[in-house]
PDB file of N, CA, C and O in Angstrom:
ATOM      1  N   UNK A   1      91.146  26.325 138.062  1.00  0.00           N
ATOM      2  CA  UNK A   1      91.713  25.084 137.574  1.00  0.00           C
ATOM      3  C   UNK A   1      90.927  24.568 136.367  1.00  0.00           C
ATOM      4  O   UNK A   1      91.367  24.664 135.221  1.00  0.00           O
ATOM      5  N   UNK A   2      89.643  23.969 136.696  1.00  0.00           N
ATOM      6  CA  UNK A   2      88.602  23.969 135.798  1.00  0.00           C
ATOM      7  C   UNK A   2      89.075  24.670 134.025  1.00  0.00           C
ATOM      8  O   UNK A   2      89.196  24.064 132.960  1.00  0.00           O
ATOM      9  N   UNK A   3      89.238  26.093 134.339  1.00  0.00           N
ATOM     10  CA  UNK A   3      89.165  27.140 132.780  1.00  0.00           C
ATOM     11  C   UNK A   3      90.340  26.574 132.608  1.00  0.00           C
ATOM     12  O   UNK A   3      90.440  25.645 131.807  1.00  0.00           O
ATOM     13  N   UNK A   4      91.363  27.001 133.279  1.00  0.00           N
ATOM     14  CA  UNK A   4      92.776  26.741 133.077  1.00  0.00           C
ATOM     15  C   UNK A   4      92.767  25.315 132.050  1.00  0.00           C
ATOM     16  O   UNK A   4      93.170  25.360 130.887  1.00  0.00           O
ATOM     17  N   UNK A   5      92.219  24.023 132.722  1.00  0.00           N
ATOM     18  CA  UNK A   5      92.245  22.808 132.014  1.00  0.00           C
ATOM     19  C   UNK A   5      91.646  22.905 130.559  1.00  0.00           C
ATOM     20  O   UNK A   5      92.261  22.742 129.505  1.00  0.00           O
ATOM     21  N   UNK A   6      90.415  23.180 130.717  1.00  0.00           N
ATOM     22  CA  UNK A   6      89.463  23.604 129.375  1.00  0.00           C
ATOM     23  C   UNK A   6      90.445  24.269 128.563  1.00  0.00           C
ATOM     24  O   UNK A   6      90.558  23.931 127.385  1.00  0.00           O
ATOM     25  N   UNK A   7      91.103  25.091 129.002  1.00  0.00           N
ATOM     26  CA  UNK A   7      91.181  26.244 127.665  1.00  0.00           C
ATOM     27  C   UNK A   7      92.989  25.343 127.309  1.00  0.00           C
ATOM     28  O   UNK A   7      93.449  25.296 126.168  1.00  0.00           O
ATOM     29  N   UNK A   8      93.432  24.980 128.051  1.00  0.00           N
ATOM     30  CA  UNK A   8      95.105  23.987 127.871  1.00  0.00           C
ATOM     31  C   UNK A   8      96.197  25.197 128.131  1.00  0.00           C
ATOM     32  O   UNK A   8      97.074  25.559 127.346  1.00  0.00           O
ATOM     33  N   UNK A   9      95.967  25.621 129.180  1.00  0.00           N
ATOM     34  CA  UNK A   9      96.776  26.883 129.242  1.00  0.00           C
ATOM     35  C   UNK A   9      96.927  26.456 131.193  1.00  0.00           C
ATOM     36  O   UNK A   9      96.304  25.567 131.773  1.00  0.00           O
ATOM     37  N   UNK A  10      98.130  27.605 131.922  1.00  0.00           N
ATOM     38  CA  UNK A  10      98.546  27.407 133.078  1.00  0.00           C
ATOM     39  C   UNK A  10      97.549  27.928 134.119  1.00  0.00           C
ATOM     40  O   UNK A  10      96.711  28.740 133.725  1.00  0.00           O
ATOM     41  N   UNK A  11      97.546  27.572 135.338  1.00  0.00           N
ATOM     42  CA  UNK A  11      96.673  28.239 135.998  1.00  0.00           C
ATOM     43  C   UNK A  11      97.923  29.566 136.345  1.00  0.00           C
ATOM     44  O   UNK A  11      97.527  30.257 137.284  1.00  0.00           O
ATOM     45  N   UNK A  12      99.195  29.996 135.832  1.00  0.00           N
ATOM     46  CA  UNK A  12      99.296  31.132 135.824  1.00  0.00           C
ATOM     47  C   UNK A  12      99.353  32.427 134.754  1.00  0.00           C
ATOM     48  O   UNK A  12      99.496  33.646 134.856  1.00  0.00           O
ATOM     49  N   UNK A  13      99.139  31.352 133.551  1.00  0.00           N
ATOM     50  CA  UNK A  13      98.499  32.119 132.682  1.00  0.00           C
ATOM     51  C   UNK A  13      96.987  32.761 133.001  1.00  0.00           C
ATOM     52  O   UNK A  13      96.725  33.740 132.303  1.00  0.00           O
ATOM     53  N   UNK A  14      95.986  32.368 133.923  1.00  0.00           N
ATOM     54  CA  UNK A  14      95.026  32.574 134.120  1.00  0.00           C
ATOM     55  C   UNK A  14      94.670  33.817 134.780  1.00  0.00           C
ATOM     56  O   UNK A  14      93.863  34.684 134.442  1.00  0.00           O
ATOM     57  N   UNK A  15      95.749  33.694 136.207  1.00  0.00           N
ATOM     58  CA  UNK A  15      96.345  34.696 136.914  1.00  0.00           C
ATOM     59  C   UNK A  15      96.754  35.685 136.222  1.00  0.00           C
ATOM     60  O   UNK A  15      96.170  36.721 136.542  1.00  0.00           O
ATOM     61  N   UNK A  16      97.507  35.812 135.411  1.00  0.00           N
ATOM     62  CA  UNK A  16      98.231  37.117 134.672  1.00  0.00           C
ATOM     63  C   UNK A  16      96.906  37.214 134.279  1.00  0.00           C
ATOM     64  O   UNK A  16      96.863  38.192 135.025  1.00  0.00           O
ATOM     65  N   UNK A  17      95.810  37.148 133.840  1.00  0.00           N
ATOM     66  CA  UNK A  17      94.509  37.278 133.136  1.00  0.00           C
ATOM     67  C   UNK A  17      94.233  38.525 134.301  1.00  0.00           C
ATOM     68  O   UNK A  17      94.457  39.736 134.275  1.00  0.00           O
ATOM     69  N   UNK A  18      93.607  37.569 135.376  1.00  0.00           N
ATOM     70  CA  UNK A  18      92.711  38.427 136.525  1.00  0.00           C
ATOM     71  C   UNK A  18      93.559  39.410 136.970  1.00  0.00           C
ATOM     72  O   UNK A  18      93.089  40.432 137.469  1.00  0.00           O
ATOM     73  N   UNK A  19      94.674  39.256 136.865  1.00  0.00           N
ATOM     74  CA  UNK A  19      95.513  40.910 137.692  1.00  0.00           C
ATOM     75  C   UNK A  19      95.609  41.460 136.990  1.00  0.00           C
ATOM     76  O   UNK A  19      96.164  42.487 137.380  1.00  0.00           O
ATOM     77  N   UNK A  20      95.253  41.514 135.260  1.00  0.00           N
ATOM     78  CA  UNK A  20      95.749  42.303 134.584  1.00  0.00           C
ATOM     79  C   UNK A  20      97.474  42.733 134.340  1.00  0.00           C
ATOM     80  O   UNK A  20      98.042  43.805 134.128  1.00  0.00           O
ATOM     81  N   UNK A  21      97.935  41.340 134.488  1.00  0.00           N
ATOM     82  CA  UNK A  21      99.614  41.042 133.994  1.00  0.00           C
ATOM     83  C   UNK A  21      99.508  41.503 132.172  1.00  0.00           C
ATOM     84  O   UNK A  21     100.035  42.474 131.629  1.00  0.00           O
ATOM     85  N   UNK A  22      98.598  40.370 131.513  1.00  0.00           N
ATOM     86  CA  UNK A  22      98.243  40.263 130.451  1.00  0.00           C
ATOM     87  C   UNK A  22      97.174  39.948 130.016  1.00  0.00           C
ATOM     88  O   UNK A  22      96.375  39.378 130.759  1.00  0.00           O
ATOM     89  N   UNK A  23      96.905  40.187 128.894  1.00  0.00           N
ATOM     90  CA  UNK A  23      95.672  40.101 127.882  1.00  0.00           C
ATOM     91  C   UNK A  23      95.159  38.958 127.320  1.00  0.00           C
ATOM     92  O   UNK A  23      96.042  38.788 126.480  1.00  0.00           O
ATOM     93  N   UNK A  24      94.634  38.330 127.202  1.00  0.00           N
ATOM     94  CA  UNK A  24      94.217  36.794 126.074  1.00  0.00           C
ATOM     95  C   UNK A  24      94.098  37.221 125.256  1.00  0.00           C
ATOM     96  O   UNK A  24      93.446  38.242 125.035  1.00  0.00           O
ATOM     97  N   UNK A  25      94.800  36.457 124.396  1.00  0.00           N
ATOM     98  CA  UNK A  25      94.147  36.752 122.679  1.00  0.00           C
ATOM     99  C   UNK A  25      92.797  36.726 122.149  1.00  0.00           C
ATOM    100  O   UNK A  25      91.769  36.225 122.604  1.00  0.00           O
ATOM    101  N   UNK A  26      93.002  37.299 121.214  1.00  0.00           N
ATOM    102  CA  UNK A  26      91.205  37.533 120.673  1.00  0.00           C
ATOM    103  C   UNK A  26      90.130  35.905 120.657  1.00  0.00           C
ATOM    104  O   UNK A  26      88.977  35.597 120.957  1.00  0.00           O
ATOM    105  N   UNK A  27      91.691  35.040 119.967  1.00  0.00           N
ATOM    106  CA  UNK A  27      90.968  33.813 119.970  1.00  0.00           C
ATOM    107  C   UNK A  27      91.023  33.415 121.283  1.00  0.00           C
ATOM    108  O   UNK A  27      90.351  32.397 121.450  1.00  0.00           O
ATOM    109  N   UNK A  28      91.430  33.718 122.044  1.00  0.00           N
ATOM    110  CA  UNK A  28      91.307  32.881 124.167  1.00  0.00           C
ATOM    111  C   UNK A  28      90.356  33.701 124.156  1.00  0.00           C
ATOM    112  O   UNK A  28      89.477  33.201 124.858  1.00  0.00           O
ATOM    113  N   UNK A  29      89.951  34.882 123.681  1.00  0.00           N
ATOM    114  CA  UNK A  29      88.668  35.714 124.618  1.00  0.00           C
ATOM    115  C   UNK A  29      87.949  34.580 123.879  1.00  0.00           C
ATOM    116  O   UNK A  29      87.956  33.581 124.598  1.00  0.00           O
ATOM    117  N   UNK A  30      87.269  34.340 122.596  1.00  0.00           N
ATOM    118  CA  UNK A  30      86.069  33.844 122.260  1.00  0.00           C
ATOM    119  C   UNK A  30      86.517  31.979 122.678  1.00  0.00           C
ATOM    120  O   UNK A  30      85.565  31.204 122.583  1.00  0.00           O
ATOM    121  N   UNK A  31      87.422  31.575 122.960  1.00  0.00           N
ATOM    122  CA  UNK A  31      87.172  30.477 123.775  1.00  0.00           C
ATOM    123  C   UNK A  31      86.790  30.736 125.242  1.00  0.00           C
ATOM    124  O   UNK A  31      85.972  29.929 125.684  1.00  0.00           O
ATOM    125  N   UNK A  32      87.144  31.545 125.958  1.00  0.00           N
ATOM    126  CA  UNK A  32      86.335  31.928 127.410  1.00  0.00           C
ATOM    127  C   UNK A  32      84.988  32.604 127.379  1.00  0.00           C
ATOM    128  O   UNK A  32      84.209  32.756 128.321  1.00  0.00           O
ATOM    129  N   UNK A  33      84.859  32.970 126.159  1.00  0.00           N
ATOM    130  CA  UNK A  33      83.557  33.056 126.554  1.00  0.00           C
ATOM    131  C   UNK A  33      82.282  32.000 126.101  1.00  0.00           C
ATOM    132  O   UNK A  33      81.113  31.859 126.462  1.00  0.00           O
ATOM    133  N   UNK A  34      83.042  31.443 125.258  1.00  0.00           N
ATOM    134  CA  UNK A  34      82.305  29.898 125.128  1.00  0.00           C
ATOM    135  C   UNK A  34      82.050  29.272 126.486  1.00  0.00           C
ATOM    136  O   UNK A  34      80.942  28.939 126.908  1.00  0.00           O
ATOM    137  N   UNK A  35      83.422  29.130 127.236  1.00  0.00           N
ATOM    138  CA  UNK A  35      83.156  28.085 128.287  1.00  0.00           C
ATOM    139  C   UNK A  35      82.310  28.954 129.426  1.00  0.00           C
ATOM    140  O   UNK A  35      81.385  28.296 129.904  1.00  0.00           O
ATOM    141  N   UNK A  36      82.429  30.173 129.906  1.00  0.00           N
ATOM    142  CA  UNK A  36      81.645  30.680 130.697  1.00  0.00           C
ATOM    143  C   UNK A  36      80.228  30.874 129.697  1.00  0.00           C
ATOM    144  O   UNK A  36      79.457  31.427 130.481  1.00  0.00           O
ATOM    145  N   UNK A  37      79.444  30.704 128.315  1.00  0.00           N
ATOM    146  CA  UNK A  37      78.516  30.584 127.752  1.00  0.00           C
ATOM    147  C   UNK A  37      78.037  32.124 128.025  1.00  0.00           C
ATOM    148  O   UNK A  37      77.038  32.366 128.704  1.00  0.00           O
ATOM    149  N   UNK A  38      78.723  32.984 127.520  1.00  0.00           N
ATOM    150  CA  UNK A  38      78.711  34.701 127.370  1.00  0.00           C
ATOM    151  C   UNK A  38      78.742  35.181 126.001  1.00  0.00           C
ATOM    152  O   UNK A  38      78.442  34.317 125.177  1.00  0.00           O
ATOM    153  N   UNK A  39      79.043  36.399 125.508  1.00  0.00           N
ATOM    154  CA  UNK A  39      79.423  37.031 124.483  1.00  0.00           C
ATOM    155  C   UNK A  39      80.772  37.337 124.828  1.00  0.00           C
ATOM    156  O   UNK A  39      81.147  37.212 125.993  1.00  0.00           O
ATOM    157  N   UNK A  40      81.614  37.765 123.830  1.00  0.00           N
ATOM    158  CA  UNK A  40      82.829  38.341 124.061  1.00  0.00           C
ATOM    159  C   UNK A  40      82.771  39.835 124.778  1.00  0.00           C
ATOM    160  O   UNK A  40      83.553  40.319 125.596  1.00  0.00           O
ATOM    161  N   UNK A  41      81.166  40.589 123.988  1.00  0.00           N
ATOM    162  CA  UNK A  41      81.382  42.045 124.627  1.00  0.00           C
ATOM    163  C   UNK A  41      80.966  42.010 126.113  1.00  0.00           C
ATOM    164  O   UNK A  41      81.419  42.723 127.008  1.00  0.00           O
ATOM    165  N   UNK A  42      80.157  41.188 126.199  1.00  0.00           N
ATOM    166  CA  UNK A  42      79.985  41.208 127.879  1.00  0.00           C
ATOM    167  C   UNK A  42      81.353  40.694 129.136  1.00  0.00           C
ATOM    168  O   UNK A  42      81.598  40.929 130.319  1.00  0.00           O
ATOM    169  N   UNK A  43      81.962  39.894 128.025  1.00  0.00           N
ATOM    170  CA  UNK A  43      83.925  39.562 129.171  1.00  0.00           C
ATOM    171  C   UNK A  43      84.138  41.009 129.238  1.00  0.00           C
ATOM    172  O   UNK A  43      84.450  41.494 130.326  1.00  0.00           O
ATOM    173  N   UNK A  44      83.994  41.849 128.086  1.00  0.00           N
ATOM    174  CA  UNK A  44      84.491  43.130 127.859  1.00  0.00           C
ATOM    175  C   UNK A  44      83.787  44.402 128.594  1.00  0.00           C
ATOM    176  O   UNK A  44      84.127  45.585 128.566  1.00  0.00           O
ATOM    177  N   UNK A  45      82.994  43.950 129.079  1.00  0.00           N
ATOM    178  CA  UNK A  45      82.019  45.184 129.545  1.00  0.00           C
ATOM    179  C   UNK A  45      81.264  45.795 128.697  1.00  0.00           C
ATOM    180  O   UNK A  45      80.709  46.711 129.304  1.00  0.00           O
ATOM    181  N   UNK A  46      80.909  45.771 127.476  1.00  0.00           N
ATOM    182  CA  UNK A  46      80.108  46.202 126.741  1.00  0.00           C
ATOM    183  C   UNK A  46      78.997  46.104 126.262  1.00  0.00           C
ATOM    184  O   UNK A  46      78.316  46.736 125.455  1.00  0.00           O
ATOM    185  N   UNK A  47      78.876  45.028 126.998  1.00  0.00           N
ATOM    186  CA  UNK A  47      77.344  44.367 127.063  1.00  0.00           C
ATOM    187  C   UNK A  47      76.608  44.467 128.489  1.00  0.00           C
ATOM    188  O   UNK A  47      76.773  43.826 129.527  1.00  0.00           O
ATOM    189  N   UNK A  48      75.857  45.364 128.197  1.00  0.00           N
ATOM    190  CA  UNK A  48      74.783  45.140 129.834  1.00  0.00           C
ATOM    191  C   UNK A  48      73.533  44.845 130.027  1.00  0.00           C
ATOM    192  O   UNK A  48      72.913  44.938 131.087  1.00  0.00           O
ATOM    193  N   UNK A  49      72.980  44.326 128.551  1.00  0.00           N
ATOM    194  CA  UNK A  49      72.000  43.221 128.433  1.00  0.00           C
ATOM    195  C   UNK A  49      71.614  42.190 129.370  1.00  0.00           C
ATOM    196  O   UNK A  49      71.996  41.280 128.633  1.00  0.00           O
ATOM    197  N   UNK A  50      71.283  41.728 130.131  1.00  0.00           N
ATOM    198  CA  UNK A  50      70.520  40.580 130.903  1.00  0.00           C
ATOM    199  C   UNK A  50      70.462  39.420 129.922  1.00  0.00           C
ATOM    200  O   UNK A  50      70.247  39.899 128.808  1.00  0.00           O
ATOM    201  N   UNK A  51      70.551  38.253 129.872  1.00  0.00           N
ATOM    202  CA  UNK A  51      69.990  37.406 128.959  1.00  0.00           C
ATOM    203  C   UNK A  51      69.459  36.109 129.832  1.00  0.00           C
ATOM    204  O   UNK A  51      69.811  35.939 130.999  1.00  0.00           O
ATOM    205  N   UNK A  52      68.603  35.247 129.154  1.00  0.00           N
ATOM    206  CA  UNK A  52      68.494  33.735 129.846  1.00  0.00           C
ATOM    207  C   UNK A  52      68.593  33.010 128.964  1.00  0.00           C
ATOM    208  O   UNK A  52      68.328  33.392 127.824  1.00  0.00           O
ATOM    209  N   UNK A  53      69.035  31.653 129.244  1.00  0.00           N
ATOM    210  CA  UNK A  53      69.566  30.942 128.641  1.00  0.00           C
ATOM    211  C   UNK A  53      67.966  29.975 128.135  1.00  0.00           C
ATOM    212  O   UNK A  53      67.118  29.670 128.973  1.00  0.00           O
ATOM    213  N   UNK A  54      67.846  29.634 126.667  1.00  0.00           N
ATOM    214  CA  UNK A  54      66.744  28.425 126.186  1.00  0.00           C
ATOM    215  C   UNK A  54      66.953  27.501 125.689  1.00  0.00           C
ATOM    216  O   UNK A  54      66.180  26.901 124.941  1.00  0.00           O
ATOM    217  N   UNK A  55      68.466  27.058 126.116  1.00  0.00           N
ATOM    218  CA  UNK A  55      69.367  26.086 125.191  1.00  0.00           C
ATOM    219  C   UNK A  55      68.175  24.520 125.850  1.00  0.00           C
ATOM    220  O   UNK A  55      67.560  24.556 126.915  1.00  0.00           O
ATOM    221  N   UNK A  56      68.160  23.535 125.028  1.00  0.00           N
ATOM    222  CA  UNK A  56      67.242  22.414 125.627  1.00  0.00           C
ATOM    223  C   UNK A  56      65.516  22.943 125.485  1.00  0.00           C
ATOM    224  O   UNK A  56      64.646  22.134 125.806  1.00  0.00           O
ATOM    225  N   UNK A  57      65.160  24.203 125.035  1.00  0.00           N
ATOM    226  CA  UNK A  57      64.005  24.092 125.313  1.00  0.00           C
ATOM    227  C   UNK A  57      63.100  23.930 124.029  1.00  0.00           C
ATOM    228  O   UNK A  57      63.704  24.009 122.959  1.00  0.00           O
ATOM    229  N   UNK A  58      62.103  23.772 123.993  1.00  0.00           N
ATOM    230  CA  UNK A  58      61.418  23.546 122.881  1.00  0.00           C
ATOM    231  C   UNK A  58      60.680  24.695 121.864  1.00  0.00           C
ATOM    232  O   UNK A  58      59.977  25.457 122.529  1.00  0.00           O
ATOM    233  N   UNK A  59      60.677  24.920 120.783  1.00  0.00           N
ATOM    234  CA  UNK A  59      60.207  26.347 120.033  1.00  0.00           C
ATOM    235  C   UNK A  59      58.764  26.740 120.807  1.00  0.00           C
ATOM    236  O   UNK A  59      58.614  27.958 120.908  1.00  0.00           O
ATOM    237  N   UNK A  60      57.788  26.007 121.314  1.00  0.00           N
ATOM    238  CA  UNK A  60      56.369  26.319 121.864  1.00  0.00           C
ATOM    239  C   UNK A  60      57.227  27.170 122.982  1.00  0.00           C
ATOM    240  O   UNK A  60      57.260  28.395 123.102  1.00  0.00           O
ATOM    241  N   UNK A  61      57.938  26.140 123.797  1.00  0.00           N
ATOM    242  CA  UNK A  61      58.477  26.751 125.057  1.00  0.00           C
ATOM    243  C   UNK A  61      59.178  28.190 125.206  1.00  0.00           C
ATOM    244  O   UNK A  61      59.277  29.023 126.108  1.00  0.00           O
ATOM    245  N   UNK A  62      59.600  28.074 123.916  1.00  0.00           N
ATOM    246  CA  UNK A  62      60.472  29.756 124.207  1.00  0.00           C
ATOM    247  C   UNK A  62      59.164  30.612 123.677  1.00  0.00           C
ATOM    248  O   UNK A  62      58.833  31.656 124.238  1.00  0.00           O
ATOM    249  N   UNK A  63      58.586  30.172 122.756  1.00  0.00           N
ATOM    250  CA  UNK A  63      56.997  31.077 122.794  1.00  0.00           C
ATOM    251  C   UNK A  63      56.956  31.496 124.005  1.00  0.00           C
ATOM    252  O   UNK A  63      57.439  32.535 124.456  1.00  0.00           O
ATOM    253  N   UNK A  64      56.271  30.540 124.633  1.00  0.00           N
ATOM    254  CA  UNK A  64      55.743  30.899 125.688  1.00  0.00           C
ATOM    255  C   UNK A  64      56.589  31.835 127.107  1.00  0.00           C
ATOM    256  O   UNK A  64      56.204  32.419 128.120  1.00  0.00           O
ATOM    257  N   UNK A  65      57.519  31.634 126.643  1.00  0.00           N
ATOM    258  CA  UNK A  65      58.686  32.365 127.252  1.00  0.00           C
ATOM    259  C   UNK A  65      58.674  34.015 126.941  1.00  0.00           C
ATOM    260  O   UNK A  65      58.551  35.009 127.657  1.00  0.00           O
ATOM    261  N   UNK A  66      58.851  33.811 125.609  1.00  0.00           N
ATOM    262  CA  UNK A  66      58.693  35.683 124.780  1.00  0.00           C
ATOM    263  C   UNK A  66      57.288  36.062 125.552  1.00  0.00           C
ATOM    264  O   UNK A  66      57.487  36.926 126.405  1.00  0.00           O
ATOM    265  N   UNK A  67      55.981  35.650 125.468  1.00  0.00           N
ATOM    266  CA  UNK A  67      55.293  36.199 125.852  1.00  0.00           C
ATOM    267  C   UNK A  67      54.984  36.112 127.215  1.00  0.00           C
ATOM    268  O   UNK A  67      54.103  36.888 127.584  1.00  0.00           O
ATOM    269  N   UNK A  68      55.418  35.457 127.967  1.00  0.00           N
ATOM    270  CA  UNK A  68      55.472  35.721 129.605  1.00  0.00           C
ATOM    271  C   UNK A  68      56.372  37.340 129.818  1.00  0.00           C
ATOM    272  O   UNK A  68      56.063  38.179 130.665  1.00  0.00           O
ATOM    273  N   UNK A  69      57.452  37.466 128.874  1.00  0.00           N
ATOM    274  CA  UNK A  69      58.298  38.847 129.182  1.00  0.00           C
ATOM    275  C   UNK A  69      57.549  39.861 128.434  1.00  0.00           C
ATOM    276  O   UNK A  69      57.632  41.037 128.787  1.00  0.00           O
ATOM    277  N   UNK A  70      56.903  39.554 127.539  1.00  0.00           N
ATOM    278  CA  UNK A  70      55.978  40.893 126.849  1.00  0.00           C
ATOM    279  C   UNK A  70      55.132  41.013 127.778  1.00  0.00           C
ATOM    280  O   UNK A  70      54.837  42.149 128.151  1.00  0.00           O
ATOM    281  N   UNK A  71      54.474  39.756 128.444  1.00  0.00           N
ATOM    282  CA  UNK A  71      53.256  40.447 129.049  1.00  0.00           C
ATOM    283  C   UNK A  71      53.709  41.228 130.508  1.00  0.00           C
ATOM    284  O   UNK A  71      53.002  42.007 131.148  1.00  0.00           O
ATOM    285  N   UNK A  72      55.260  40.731 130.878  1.00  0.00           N
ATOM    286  CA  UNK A  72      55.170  41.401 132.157  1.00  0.00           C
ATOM    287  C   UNK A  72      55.966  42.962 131.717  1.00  0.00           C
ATOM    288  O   UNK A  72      55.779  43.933 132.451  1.00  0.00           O
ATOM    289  N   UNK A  73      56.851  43.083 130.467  1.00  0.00           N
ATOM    290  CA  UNK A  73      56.559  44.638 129.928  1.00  0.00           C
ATOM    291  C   UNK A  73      55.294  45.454 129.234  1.00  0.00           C
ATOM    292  O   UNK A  73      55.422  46.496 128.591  1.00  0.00           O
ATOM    293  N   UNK A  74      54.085  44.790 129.487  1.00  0.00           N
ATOM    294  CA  UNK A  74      53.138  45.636 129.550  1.00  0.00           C
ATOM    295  C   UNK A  74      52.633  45.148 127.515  1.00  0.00           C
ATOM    296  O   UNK A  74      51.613  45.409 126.878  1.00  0.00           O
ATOM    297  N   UNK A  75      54.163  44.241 127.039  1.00  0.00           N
ATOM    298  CA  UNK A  75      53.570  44.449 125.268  1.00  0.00           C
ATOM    299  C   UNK A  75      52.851  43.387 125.077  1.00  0.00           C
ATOM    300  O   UNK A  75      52.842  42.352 125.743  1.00  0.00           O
ATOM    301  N   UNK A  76      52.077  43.737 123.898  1.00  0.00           N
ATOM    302  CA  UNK A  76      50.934  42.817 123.598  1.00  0.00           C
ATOM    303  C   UNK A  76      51.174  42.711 122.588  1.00  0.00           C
ATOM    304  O   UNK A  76      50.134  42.619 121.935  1.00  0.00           O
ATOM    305  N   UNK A  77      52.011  42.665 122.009  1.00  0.00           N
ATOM    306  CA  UNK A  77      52.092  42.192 120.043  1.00  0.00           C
ATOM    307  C   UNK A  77      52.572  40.630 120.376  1.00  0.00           C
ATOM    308  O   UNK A  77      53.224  40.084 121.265  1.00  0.00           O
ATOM    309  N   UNK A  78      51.868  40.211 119.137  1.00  0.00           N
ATOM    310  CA  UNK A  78      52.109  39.439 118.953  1.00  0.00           C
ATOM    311  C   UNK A  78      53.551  38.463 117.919  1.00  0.00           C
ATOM    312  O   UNK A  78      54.147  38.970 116.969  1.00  0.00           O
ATOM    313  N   UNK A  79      53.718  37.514 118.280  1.00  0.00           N
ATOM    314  CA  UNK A  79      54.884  37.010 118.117  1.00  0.00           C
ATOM    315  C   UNK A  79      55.171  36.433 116.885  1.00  0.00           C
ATOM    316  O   UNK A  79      56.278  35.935 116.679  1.00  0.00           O
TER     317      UNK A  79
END
């Protein structure tokens, strides 16, 4: 209901989505993946990247972020 409202479309337009009735347009893919806060290739399967989100955080903070994940992959360069 929720997407359905967001995007101004039916909740059986949504349906034809998930059963694979039909397709969204290129522009409905990059509005769904706005609202689910994705890439388009990952709706698509083409992305199998992991990501986390640093939206709200502060530039020190995502520092400190990069190097919490370098240090637990073992890298030591610096940033």
């Amino acid at each position: 209901m929720e997407l359905a409202k967001s995007l101004h479309v039916s909740k059986q337009c949504i349906s034809n989505w998930e059963n694979d009735n039909i397709l969204p347009s290129v522009e409905m893919l990059v509005k769904i993946a706005k609202f689910f806060g994705v890439s388009t290739d990952a709706l698509l399967g083409l992305e199998n990247a992991k990501t986390v989100s640093v939206e709200g955080l502060t530039d020190a903070q995502i520092d400190h972020i990069k190097l919490f994940i370098d240090d637990l992959r073992g890298d030591r360069r610096e940033l």
